[in-house]
HTML snippet that shows the backbone in 3Dmol.js (N, CA, C, O; Angstrom):
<script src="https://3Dmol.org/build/3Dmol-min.js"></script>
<div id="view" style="width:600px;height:400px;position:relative"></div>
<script>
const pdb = `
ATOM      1  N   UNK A   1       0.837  -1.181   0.000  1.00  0.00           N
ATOM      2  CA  UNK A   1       0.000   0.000   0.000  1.00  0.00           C
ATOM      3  C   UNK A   1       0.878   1.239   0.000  1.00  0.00           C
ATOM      4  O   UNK A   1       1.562   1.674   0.926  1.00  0.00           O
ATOM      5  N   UNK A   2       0.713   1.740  -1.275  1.00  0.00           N
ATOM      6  CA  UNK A   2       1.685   3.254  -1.219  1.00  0.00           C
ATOM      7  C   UNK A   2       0.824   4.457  -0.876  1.00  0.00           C
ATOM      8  O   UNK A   2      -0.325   4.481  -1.318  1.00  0.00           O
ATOM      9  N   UNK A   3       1.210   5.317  -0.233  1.00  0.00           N
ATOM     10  CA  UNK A   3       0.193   6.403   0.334  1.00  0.00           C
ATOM     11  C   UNK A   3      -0.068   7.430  -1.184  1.00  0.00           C
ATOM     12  O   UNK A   3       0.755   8.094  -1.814  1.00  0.00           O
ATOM     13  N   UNK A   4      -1.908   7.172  -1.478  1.00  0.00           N
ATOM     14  CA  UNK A   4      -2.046   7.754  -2.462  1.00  0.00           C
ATOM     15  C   UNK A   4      -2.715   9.177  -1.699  1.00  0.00           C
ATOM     16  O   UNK A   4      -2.748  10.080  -2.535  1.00  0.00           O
ATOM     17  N   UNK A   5      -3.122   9.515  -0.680  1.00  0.00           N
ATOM     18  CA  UNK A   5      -3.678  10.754  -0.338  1.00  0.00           C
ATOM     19  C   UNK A   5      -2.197  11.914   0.042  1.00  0.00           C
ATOM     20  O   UNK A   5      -0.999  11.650   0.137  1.00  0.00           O
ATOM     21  N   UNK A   6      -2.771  12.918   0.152  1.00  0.00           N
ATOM     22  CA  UNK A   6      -2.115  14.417   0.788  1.00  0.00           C
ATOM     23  C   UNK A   6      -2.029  14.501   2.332  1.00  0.00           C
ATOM     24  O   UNK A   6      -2.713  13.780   3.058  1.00  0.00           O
ATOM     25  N   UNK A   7      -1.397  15.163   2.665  1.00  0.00           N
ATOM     26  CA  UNK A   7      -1.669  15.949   3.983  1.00  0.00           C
ATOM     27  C   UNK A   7      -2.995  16.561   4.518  1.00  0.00           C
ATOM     28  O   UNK A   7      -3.480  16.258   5.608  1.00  0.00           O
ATOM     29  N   UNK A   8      -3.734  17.784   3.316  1.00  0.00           N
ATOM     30  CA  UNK A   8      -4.909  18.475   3.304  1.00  0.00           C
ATOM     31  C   UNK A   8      -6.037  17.540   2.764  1.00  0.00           C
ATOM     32  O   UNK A   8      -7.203  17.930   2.707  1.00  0.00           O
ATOM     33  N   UNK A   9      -5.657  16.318   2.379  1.00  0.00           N
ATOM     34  CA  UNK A   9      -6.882  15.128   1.800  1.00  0.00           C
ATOM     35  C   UNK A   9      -6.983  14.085   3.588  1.00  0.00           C
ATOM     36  O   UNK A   9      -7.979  13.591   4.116  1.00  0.00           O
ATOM     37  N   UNK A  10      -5.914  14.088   3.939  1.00  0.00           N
ATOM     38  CA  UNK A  10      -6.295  12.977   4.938  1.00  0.00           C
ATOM     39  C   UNK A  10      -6.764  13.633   6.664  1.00  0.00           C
ATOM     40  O   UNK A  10      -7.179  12.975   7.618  1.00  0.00           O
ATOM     41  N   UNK A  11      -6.446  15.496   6.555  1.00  0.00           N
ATOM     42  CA  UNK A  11      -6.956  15.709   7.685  1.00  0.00           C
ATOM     43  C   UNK A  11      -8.341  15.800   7.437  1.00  0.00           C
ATOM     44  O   UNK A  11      -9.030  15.399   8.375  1.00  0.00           O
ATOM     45  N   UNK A  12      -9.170  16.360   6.086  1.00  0.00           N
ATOM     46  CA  UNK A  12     -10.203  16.709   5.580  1.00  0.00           C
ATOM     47  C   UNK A  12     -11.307  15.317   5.834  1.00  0.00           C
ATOM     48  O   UNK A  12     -12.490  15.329   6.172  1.00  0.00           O
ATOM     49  N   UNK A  13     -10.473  14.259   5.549  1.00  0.00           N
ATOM     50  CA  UNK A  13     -11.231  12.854   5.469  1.00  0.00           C
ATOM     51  C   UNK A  13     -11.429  12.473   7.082  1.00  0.00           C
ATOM     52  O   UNK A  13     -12.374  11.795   7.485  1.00  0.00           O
ATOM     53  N   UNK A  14     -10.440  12.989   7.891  1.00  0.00           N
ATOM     54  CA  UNK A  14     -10.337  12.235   9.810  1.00  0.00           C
ATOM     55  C   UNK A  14     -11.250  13.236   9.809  1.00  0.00           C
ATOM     56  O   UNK A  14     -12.325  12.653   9.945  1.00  0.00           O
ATOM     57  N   UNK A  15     -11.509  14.713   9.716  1.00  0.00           N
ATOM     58  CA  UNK A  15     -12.544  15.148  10.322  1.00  0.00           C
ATOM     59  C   UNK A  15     -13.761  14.662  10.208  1.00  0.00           C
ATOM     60  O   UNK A  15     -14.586  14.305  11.049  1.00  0.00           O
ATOM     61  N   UNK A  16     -13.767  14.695   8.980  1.00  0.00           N
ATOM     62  CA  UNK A  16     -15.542  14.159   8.007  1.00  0.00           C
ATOM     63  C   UNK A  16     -16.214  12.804   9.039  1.00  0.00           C
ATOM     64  O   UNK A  16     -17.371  12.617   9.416  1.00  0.00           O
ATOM     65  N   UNK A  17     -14.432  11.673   9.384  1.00  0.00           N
ATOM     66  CA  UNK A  17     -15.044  10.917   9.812  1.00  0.00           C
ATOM     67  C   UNK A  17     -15.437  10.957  11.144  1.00  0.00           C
ATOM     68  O   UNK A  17     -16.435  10.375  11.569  1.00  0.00           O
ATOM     69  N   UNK A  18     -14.465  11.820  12.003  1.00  0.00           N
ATOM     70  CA  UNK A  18     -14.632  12.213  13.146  1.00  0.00           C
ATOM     71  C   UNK A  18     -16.588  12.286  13.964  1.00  0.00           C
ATOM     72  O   UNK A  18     -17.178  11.744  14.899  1.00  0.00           O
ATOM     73  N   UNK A  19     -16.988  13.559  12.597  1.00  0.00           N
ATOM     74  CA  UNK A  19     -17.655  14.870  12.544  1.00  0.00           C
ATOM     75  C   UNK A  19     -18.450  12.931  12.597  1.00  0.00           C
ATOM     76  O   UNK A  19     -18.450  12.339  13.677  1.00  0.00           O
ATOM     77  N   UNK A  20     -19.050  12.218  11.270  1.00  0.00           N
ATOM     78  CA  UNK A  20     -20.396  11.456  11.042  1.00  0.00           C
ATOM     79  C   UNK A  20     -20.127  10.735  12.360  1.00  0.00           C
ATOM     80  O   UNK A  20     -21.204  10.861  12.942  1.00  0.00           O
ATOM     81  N   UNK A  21     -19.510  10.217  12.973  1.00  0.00           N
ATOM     82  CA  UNK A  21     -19.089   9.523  14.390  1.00  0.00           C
ATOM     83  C   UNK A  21     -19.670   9.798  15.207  1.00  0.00           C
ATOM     84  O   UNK A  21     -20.550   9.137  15.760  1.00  0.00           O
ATOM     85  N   UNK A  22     -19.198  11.094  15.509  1.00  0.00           N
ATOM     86  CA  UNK A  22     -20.255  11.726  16.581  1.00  0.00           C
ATOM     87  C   UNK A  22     -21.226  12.002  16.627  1.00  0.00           C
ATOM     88  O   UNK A  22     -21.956  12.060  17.617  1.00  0.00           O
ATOM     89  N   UNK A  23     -21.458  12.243  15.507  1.00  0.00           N
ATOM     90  CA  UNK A  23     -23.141  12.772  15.160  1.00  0.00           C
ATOM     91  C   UNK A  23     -23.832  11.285  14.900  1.00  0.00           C
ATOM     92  O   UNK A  23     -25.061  11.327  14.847  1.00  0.00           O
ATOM     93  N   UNK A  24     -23.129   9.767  14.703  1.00  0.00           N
ATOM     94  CA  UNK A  24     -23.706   9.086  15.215  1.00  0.00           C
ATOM     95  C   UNK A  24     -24.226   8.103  16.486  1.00  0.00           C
ATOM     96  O   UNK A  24     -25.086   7.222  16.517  1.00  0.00           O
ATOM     97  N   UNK A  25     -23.298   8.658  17.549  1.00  0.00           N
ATOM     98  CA  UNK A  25     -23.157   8.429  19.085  1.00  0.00           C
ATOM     99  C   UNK A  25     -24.350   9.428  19.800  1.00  0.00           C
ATOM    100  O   UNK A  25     -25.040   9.266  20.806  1.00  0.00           O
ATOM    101  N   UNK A  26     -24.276  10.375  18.950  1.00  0.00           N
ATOM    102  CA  UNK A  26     -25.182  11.543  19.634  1.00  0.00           C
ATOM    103  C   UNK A  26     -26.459  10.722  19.479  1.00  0.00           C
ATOM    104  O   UNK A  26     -27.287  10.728  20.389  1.00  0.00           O
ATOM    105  N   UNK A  27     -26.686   9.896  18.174  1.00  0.00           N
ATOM    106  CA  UNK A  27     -28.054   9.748  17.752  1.00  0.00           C
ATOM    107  C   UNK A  27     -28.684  11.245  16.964  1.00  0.00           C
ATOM    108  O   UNK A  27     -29.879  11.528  16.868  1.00  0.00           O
ATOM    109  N   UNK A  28     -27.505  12.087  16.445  1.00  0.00           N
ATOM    110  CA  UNK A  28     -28.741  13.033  15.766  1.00  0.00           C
ATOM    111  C   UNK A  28     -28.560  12.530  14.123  1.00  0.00           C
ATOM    112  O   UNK A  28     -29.136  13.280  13.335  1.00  0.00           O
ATOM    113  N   UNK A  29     -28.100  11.784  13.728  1.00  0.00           N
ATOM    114  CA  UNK A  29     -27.924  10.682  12.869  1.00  0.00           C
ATOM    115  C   UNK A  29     -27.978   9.032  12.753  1.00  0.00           C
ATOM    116  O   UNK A  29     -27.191   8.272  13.318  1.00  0.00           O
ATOM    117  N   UNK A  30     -28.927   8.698  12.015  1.00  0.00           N
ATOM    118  CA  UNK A  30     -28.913   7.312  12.700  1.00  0.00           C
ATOM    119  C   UNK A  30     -28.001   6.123  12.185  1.00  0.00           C
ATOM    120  O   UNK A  30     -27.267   6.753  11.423  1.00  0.00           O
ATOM    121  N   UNK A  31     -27.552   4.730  12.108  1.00  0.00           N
ATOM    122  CA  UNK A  31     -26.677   4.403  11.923  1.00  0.00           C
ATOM    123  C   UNK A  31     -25.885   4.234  10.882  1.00  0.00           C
ATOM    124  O   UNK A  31     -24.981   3.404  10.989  1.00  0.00           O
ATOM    125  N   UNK A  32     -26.025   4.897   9.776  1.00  0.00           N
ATOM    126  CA  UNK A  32     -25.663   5.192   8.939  1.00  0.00           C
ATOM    127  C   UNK A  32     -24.525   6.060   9.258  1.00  0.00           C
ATOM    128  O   UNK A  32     -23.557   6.157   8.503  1.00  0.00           O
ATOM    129  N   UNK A  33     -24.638   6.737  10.451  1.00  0.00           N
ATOM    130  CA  UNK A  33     -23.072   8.090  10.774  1.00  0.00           C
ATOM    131  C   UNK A  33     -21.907   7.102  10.897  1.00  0.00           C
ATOM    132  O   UNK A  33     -20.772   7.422  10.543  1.00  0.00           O
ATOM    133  N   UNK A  34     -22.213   5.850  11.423  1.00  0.00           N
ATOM    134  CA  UNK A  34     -20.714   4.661  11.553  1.00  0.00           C
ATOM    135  C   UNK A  34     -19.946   4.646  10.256  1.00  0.00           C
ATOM    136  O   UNK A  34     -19.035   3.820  10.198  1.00  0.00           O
ATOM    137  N   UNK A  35     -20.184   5.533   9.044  1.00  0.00           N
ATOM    138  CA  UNK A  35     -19.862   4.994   7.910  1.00  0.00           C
ATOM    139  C   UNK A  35     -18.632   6.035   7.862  1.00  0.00           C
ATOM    140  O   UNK A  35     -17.771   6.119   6.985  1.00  0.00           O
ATOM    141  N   UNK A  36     -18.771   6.790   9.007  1.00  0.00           N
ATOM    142  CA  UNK A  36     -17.353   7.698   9.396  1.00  0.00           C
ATOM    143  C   UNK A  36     -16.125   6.773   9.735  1.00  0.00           C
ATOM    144  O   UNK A  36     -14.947   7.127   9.772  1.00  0.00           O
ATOM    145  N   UNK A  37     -16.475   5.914   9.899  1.00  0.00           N
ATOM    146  CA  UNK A  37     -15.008   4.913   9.807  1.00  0.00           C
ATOM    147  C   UNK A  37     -14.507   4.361   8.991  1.00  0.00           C
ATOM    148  O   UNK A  37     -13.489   3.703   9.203  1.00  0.00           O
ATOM    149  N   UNK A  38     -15.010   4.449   7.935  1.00  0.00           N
ATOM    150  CA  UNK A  38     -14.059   4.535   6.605  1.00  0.00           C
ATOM    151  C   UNK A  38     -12.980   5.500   5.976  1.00  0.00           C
ATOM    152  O   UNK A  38     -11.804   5.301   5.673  1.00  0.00           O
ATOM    153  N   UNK A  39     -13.996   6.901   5.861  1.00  0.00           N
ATOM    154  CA  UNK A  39     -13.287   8.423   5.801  1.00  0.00           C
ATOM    155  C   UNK A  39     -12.050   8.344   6.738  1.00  0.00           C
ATOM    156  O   UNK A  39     -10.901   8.461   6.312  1.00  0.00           O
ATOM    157  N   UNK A  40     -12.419   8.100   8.281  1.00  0.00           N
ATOM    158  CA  UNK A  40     -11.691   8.076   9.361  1.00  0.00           C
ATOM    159  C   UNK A  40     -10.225   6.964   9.049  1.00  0.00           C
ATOM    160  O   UNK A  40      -9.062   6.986   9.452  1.00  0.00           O
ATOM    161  N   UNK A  41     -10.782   6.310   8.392  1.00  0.00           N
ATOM    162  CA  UNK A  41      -9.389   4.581   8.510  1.00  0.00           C
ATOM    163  C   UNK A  41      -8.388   5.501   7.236  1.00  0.00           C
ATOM    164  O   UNK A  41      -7.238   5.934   7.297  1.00  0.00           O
ATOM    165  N   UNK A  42      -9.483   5.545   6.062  1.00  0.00           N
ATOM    166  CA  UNK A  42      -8.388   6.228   5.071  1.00  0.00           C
ATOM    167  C   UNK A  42      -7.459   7.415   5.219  1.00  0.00           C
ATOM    168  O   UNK A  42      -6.414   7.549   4.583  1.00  0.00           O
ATOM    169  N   UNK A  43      -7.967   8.319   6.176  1.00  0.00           N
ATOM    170  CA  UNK A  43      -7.306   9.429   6.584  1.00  0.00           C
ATOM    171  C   UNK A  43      -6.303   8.987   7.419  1.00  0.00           C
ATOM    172  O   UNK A  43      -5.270   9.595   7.141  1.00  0.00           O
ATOM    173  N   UNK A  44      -6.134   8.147   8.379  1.00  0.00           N
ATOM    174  CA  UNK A  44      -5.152   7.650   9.126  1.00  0.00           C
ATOM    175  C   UNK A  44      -4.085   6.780   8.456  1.00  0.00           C
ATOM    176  O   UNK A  44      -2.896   6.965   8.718  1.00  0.00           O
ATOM    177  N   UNK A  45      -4.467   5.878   7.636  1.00  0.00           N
ATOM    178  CA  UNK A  45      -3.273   4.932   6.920  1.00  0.00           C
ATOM    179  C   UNK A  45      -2.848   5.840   5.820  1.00  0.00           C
ATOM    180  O   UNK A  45      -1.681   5.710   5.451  1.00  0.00           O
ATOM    181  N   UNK A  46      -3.846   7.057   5.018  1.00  0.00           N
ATOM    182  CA  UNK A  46      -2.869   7.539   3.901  1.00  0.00           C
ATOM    183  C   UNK A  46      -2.856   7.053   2.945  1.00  0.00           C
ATOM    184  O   UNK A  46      -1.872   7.138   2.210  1.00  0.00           O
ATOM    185  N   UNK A  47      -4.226   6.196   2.532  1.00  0.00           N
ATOM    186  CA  UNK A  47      -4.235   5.098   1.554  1.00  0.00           C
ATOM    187  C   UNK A  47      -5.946   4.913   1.104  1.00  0.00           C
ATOM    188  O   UNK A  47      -6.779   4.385   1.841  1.00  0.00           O
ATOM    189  N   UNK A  48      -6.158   5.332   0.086  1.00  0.00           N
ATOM    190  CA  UNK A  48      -7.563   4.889  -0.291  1.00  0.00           C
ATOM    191  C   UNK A  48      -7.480   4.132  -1.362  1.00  0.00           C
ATOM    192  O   UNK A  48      -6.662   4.421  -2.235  1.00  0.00           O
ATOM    193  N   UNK A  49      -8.318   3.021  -1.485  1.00  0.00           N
ATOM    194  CA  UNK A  49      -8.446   2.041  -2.456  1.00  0.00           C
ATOM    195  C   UNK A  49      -9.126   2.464  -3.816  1.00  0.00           C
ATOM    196  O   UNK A  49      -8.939   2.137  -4.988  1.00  0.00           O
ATOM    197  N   UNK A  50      -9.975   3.310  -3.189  1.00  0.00           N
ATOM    198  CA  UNK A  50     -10.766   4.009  -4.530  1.00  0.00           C
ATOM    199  C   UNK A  50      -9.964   4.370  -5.407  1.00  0.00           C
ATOM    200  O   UNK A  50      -9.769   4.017  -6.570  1.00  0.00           O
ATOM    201  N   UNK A  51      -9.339   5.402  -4.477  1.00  0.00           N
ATOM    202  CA  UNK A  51      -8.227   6.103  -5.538  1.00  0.00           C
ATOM    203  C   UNK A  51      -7.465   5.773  -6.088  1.00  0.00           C
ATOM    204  O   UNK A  51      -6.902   6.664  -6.725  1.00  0.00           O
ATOM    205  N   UNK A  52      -6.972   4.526  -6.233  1.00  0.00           N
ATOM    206  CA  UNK A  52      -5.810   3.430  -6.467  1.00  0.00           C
ATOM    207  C   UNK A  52      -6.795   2.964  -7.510  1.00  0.00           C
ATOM    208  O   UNK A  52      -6.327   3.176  -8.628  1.00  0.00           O
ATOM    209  N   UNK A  53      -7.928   2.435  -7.549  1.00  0.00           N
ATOM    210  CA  UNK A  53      -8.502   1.813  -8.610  1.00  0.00           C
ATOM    211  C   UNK A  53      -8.819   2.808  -9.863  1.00  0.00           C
ATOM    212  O   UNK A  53      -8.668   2.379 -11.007  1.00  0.00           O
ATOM    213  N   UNK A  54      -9.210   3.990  -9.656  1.00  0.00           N
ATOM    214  CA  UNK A  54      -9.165   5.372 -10.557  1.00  0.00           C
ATOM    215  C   UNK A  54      -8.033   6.179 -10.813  1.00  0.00           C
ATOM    216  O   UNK A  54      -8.335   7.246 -11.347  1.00  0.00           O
ATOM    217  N   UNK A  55      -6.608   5.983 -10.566  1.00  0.00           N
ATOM    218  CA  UNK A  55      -5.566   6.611 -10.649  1.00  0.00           C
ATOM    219  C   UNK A  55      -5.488   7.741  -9.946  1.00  0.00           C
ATOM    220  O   UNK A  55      -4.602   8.481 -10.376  1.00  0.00           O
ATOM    221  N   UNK A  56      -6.057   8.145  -9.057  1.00  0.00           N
ATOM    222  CA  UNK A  56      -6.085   9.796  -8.328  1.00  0.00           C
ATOM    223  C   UNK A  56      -4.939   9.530  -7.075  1.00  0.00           C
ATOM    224  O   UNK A  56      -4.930   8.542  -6.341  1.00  0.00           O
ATOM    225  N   UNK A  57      -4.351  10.232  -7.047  1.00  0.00           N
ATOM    226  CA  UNK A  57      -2.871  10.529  -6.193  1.00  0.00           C
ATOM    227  C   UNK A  57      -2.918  11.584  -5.531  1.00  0.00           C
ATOM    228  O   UNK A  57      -2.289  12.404  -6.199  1.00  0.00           O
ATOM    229  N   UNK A  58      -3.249  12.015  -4.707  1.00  0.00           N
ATOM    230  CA  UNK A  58      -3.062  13.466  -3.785  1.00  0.00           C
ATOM    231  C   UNK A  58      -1.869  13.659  -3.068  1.00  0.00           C
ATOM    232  O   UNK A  58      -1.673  14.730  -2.494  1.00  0.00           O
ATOM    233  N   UNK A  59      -1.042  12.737  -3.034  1.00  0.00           N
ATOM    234  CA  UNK A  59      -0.030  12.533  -2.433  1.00  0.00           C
ATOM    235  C   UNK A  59       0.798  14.034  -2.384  1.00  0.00           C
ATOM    236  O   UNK A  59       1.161  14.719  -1.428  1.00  0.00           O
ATOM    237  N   UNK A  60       0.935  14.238  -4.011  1.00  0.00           N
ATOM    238  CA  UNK A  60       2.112  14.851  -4.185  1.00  0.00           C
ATOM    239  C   UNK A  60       3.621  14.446  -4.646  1.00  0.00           C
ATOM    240  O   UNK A  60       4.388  15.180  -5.269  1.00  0.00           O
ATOM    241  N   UNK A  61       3.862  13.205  -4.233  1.00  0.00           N
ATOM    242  CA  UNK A  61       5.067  12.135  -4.325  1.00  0.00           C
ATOM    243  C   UNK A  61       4.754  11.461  -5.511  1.00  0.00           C
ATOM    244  O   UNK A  61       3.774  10.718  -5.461  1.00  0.00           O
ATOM    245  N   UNK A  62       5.343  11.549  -6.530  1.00  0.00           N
ATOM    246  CA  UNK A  62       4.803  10.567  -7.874  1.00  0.00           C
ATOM    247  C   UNK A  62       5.499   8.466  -6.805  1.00  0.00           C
ATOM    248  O   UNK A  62       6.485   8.142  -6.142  1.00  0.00           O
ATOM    249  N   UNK A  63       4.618   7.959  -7.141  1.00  0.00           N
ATOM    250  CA  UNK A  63       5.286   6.339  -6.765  1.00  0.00           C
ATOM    251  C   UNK A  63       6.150   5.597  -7.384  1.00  0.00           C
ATOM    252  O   UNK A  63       6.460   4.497  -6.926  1.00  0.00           O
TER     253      UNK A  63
END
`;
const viewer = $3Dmol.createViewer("view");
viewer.addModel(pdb, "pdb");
viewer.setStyle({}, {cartoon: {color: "spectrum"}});
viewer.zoomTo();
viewer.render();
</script>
């Protein structure tokens, strides 16, 4: 797994997942907000699969 995201792509993605997380613990979203742990996993490893299957690189670093 080579890190295809950025710096400004993977804090953008931990918040997003952060943000549906809480808002699904709160219950002002219903369980559908758990889907913040995806956003959340990709922002932490630096690695999205999507983007690997579509060629998109945010990295910055050619591989």
């Amino acid at each position: 797994m080579t890190a295809n995201t950025g710096n400004v792509d993977r804090m953008l993605r931990a918040m997003v997942g952060l943000v549906l997380i809480g808002l699904a613990m709160t219950g002002i979203v219903g369980a559908w907000g758990w889907i913040g742990i995806v956003p959340l996993a990709t922002g932490a490893f630096g690695f999205c699969p999507l983007y690997s299957m579509l060629g998109i690189n945010t990295c910055g670093v050619k591989p």
